[in-house]
N, C-alpha and C positions, 0 to 999 in steps of 0.2 A: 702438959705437953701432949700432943698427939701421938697415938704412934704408928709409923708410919714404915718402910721400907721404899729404897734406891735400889733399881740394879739397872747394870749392865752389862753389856762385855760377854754374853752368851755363846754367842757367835752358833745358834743353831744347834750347839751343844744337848741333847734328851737329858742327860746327867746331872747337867746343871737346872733346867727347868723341872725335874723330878726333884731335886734340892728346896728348891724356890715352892712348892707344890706342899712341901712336909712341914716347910717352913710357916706359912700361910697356915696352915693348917694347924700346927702345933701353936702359934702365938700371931691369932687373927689381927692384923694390920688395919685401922680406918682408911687407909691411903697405900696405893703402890704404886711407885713413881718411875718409869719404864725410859732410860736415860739413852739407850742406843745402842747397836750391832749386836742386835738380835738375832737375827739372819743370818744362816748360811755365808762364807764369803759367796761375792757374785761371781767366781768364775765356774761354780756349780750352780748356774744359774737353774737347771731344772731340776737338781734336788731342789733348790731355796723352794719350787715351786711345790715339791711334794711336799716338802717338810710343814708347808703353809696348811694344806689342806689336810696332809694325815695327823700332822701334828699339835702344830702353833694352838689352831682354832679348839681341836678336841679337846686340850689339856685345861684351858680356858674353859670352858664351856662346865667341863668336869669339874673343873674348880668353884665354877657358881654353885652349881647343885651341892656340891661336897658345903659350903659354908652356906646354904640353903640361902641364897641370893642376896645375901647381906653384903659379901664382894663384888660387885658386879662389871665384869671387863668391857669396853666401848673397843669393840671388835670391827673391825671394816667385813662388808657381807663377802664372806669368798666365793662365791659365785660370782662377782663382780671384776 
């Protein structure tokens, strides 16, 4: 069996993605399966926008190099 991780239901939450970060890290996953409401809700529509750039992407990015690119996230360019 593969092994794999599901999440969802973030909602923007640092807490939860520093969870998910330990997680990953403590019991490397071949697969992580990104299911929805990641995001900020939308009526902080210009935190969602910070959070994208100070956050979402850094934590990713930190997370390749952290499992030395063996994880690797298909991230949309944020500059885009």
């Amino acid at each position: 069996m593969i092994n794999c991780i599901f999440i969802s239901d973030l909602h923007g939450h640092r807490d939860r993605y520093e969870k998910l970060v330990r997680e990953i890290n403590e019991n490397p996953p071949r697969i992580v399966f990104f299911g929805g409401d990641l995001l900020p809700h939308s009526f902080h529509r210009r935190f969602e926008e910070d959070f994208l750039e100070d956050f979402f992407y850094k934590i990713f990015l930190k997370l390749k190099d952290e499992t030395e690119g063996t994880l690797s996230p298909c991230l949309p360019d944020p500059g885009q």
